[in-house]
C-alpha positions in Angstrom: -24.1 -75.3 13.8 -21.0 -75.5 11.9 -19.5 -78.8 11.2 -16.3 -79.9 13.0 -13.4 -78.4 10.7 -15.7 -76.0 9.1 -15.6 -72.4 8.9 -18.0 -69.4 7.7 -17.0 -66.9 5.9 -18.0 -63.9 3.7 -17.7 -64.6 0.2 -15.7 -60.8 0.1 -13.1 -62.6 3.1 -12.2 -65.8 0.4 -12.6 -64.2 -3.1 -11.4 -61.4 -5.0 -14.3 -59.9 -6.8 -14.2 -58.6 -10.0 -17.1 -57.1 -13.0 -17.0 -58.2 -16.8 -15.9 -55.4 -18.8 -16.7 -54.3 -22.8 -16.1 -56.5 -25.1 -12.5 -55.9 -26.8 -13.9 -56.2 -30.2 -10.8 -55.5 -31.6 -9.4 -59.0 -29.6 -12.7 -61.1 -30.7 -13.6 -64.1 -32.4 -17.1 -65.9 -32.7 -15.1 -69.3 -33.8 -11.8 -70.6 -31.7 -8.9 -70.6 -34.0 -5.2 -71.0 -32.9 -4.7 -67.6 -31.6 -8.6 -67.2 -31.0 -8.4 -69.9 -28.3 -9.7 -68.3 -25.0 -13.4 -68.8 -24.1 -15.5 -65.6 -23.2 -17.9 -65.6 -21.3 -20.9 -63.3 -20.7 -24.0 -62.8 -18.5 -26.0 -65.3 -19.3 -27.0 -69.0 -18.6 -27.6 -70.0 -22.4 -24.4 -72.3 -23.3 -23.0 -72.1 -20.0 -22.5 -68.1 -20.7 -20.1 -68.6 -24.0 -20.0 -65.7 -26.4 -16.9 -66.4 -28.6 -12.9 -66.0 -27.9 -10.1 -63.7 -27.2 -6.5 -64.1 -28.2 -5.1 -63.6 -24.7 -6.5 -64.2 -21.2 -8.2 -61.8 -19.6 -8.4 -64.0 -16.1 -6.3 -67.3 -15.1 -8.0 -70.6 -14.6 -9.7 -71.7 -11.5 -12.4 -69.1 -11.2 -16.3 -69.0 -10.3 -18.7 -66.8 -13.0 -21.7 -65.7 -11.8 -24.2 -64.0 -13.6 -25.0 -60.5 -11.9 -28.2 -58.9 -14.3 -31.1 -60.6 -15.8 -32.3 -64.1 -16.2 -30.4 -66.8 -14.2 -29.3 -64.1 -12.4 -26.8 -65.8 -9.3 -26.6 -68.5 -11.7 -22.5 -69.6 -11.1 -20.2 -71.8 -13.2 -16.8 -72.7 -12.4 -14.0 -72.3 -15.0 -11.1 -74.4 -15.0 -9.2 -72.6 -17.7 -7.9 -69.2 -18.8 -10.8 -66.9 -19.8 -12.2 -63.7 -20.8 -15.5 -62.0 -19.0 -18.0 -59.2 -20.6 -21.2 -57.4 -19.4 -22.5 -57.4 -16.0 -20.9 -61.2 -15.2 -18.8 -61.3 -11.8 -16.1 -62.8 -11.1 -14.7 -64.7 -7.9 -11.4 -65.6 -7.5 -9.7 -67.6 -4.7 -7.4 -65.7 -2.1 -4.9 -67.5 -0.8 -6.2 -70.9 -1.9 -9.0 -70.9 0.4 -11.8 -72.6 -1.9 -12.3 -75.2 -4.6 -14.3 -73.3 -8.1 -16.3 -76.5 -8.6 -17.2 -76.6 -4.9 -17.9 -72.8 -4.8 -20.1 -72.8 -7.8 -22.1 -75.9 -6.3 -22.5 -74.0 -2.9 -23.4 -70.8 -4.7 -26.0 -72.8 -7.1 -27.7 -74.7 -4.0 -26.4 -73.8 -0.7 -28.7 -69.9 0.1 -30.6 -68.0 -1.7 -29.7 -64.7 -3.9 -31.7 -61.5 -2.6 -31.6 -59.5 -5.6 -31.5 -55.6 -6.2 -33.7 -54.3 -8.9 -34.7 -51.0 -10.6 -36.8 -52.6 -13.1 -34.2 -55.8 -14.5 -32.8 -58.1 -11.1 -29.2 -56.7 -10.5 -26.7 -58.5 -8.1 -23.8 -56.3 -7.4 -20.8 -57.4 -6.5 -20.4 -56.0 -3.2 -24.0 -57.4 -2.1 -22.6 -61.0 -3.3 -19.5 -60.2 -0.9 -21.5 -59.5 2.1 -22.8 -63.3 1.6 -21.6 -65.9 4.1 -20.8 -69.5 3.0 -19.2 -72.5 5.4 -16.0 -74.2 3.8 -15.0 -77.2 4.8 -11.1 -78.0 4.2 -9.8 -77.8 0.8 -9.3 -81.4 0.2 -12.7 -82.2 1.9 -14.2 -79.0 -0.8 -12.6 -81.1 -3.8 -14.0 -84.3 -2.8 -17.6 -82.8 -2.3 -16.6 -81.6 -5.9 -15.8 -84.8 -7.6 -18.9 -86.7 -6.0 -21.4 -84.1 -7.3 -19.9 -84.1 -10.6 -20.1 -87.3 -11.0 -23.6 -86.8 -10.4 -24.0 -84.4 -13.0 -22.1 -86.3 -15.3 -24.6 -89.0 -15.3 -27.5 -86.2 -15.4 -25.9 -84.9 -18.2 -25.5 -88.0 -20.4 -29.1 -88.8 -19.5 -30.2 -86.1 -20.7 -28.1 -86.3 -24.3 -29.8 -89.6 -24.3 -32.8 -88.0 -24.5 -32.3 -85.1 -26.8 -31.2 -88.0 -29.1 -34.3 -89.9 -29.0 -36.3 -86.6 -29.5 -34.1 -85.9 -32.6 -34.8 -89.4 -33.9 -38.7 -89.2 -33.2 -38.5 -85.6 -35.2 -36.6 -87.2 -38.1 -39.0 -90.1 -38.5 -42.0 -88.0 -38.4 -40.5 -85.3 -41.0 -39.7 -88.7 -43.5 -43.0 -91.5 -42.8 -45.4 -89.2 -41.9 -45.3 -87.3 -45.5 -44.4 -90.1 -48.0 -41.0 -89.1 -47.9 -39.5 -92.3 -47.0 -41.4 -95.6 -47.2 -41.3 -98.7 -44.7 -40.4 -101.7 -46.3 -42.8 -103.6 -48.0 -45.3 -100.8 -48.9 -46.1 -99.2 -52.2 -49.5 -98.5 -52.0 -50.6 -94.8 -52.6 -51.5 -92.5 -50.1 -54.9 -90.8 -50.3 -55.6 -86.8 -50.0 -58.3 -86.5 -47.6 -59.7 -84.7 -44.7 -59.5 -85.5 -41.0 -63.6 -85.6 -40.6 -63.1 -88.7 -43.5 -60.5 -90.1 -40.9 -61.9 -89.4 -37.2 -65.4 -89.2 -35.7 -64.9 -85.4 -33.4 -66.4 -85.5 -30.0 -66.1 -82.5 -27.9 -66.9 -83.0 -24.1 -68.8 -80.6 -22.1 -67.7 -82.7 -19.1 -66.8 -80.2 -16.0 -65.3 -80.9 -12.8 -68.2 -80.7 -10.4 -69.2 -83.1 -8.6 -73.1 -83.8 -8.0 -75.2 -85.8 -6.4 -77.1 -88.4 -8.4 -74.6 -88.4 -10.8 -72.2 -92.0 -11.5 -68.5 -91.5 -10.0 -66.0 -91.1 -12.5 -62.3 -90.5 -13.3 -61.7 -87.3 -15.0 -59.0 -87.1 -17.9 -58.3 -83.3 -18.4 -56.8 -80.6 -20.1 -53.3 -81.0 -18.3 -53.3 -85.0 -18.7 -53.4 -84.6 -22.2 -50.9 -81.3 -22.3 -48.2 -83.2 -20.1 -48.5 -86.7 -21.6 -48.0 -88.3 -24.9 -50.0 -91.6 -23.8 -53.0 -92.1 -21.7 -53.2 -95.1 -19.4 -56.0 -96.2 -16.9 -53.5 -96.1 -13.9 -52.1 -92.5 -13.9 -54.0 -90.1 -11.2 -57.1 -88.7 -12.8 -59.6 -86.6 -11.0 -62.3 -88.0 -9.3 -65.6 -86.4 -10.2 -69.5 -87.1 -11.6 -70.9 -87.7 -14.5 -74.4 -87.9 -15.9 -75.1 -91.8 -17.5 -75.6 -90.0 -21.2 -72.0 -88.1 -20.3 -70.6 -91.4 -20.0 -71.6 -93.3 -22.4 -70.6 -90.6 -24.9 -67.6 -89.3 -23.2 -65.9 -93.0 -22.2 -62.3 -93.0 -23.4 -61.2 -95.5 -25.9 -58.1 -97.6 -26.6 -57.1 -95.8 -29.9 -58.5 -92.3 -29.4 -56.4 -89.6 -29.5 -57.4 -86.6 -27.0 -56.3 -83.2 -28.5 -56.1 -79.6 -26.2 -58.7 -77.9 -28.0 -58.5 -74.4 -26.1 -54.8 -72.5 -25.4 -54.0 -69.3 -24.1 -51.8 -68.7 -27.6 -52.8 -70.2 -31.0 -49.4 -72.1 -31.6 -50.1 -73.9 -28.3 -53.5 -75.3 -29.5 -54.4 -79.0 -30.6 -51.4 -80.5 -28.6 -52.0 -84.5 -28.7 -52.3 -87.5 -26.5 -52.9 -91.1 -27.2 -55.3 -93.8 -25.2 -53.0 -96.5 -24.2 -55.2 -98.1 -21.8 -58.5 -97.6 -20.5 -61.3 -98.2 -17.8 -65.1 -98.2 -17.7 -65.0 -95.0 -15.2 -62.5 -93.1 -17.4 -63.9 -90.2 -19.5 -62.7 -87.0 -21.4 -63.4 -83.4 -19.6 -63.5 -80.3 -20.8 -61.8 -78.2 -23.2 -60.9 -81.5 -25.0 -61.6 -83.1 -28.5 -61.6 -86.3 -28.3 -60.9 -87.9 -32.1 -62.1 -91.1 -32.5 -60.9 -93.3 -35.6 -63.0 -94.5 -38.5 -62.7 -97.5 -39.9 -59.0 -97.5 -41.8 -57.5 -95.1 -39.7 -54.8 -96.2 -37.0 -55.2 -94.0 -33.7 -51.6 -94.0 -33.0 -50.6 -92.7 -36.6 -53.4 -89.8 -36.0 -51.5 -88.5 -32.9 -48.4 -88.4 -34.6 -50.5 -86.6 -37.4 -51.5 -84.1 -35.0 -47.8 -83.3 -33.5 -46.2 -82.6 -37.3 -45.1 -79.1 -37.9 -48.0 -78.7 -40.8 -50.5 -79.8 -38.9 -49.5 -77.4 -35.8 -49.5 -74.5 -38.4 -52.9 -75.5 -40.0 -54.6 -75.6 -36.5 -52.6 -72.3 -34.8 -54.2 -70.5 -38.4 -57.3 -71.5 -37.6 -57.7 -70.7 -33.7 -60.3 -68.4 -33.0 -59.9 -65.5 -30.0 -58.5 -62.8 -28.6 -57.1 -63.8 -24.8 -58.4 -67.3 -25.5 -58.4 -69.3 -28.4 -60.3 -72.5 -29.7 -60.9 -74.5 -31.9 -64.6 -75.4 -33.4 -65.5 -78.8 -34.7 -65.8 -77.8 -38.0 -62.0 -76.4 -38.1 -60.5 -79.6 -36.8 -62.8 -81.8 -39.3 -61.5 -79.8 -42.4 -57.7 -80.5 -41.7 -56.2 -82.1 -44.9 -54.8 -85.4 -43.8 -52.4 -87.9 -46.4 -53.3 -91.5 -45.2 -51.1 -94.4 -46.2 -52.9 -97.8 -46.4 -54.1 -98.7 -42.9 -51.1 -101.6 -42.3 -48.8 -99.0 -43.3 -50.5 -96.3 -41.0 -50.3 -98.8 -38.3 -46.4 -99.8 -38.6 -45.7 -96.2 -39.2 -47.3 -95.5 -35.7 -45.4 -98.2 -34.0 -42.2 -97.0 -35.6 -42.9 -93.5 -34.1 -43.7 -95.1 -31.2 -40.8 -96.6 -30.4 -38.5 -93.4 -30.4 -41.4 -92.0 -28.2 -41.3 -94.2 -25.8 -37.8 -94.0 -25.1 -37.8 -90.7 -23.9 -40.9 -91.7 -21.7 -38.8 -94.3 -20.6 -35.9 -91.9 -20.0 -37.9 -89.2 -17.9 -38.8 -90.9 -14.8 -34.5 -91.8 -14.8 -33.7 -88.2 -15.2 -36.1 -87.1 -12.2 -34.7 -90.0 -10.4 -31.3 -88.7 -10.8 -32.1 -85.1 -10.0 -34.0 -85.7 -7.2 -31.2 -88.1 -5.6 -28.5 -86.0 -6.6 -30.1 -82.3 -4.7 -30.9 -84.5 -1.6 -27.4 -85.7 -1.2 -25.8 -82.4 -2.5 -27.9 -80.5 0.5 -26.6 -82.7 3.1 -22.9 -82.4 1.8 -22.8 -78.5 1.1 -24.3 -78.4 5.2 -22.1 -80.7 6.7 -24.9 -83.2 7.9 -23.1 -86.2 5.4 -19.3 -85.9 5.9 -17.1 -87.3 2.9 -13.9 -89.7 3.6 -10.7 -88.2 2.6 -7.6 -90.1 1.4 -4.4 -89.2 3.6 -2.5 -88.5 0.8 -4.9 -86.3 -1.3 -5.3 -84.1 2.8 -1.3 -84.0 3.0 
């Protein structure tokens, strides 16, 4: 049913549709300058669909972009200022008033599906986006539907700066401690050239998922626990499965191992790290797993790190053997060169790490939060099941 004050109508009946055209290069700019100072846009998601500037507008402000060929394809952004458009991107603007951009480009992001056209690449013409019907509420009702999801997406937005920031930081400390670079306070010791076999005891499980009778009940850490996570812990939802008594007494997880992907389906994808926060006595590594288990000397924590620098990534992808597979053997992981600092150092190095790491863990389960909260309150706006309160003077 339509809400109260509503009305449908086909996105052709509201908007004047238009196609990007060739790029003027003659009128073109990567960089904004003084004349330069008109944002292009082209048919694409990547930077919100900005490909340089023009020195004159092409289109007035208070449009809707959407992307009509190709990945993100339906994909719509509102634009607020004068702009230019290239390629394949459409263009919708209001007749008559009838719709806010920012409310249109929320309704066309989340309110129906696009039913693309394809001949090999996903085409949406501009006539089959016409023949679309969306519901509008009133303008000033549109505008205040606008402002609440914004404000939404402004708080999705600096979430997620906070945690490109964090991942910056972690990536700057590992690029200086983990290579001698930069030293922690208090440490001077030298660093010794070594090999990860010197470091680590290797233990590969053969561990599958079957179940069978006989057999002791056990929690399964596998491949995609240690792919999605950087830290295990004994509470997160493991498998349930069976293990033999010798299977667990080899295969038990430790505080202070680190688990490493020892198969991928590419070689740069291989040897991807995560370390054993917590543990239990029914907790024990599966298959297609290494699990690396600290000599005396070593810190556990440091070894992950290890594992996640760009060197190390390189040395492992080099040494992946397969065609549509690849893996790793024992003996290829053992001979990785390592540089170990003293063990304290190792150890504050780790925690220092750590910290930046932690953060965007911390940070994650916020952004979800956020996401999830903001789609379940934009579906009921955009279909008139949650109606918003508008001020008498911003209706008149």
């Amino acid at each position: 049913m339509i809400p109260e004050g509503w009305r449908e109508a086909k996105i052709r009946e509201v908007a004047k549709i238009n196609v990007g055209r060739d790029l003027m290069e003659d009128r073109f700019v990567r960089t904004r300058s003084e004349t330069h100072r008109f944002p292009i846009y082209s048919n694409t998601v990547e930077q919100h669909g900005h490909y340089g500037f023009y020195d004159f507008p092409e289109y007035s402000a208070e449009s809707v972009t959407v992307v009509g060929r190709g990945i993100g394809l339906g994909t719509a952004f509102a634009r607020t200022t004068p702009f230019g458009a290239i390629g394949r991107l459409l263009v919708l603007s209001p007749k008559n008033r009838s719709f806010d951009v920012s409310y249109l480009a929320d309704y066309l992001n989340n309110g129906f599906q696009i039913h693309y056209e394809s001949g090999g690449i996903p085409q949406l013409p501009g006539k089959t986006l016409g023949n679309y019907s969306i519901l509008l509420p009133p303008l000033p009702e549109q505008r205040r539907i606008a402002e609440i999801l914004s404000t939404w997406d402004g708080a999705i937005e600096t979430t997620q700066k906070l945690i490109t920031n964090a991942r910056a930081q972690k990536k700057a400390l590992m690029q200086s401690l983990l290579t001698g670079k930069k030293r922690l306070t208090g440490f001077d010791g030298e660093w010794e050239n070594t090999t990860l076999d010197n470091a680590a005891q290797i233990i590969v499980s053969n561990v599958d998922k079957k179940s069978a009778e006989g057999e002791r009940a056990v929690r399964l850490c596998n491949y995609m626990d240690v792919y999605r996570t950087d830290r295990i812990d004994a509470d997160m939802p493991f498998m349930a499965a069976t293990a033999t008594a010798l299977q667990v007494a080899r295969f038990a997880l430790r505080i202070g191992d680190v688990l490493i992907t020892k198969d991928s389906e590419t070689p740069d994808d291989i040897a991807v790290p995560s370390y054993v926060a917590s543990t239990a006595d029914d907790l024990i590594c599966g298959y297609h797993l290494a699990m690396i288990r600290p000599k005396k000397g070593t810190d556990g924590q440091f070894l992950k790190f290890y594992f996640e620098h760009p060197h190390t990534q390189h040395f492992f992808a080099t040494r992946a053997n397969g065609a549509t597979r690849f893996g790793l053997t024992v003996g290829a992981i053992e001979s990785a060169p390592i540089h170990l600092p003293p063990f304290a150092e190792q150890q504050l190095i780790g925690e220092v790490i750590a910290t930046a790491e932690l953060e965007i863990e911390r940070l994650k389960p916020i952004l979800a939060t956020i996401r999830y909260e903001k789609s379940a309150l934009l579906q009921q706006l955009l279909a008139g099941k949650r109606r918003v309160k508008i001020e008498l003077e911003a209706a008149a």
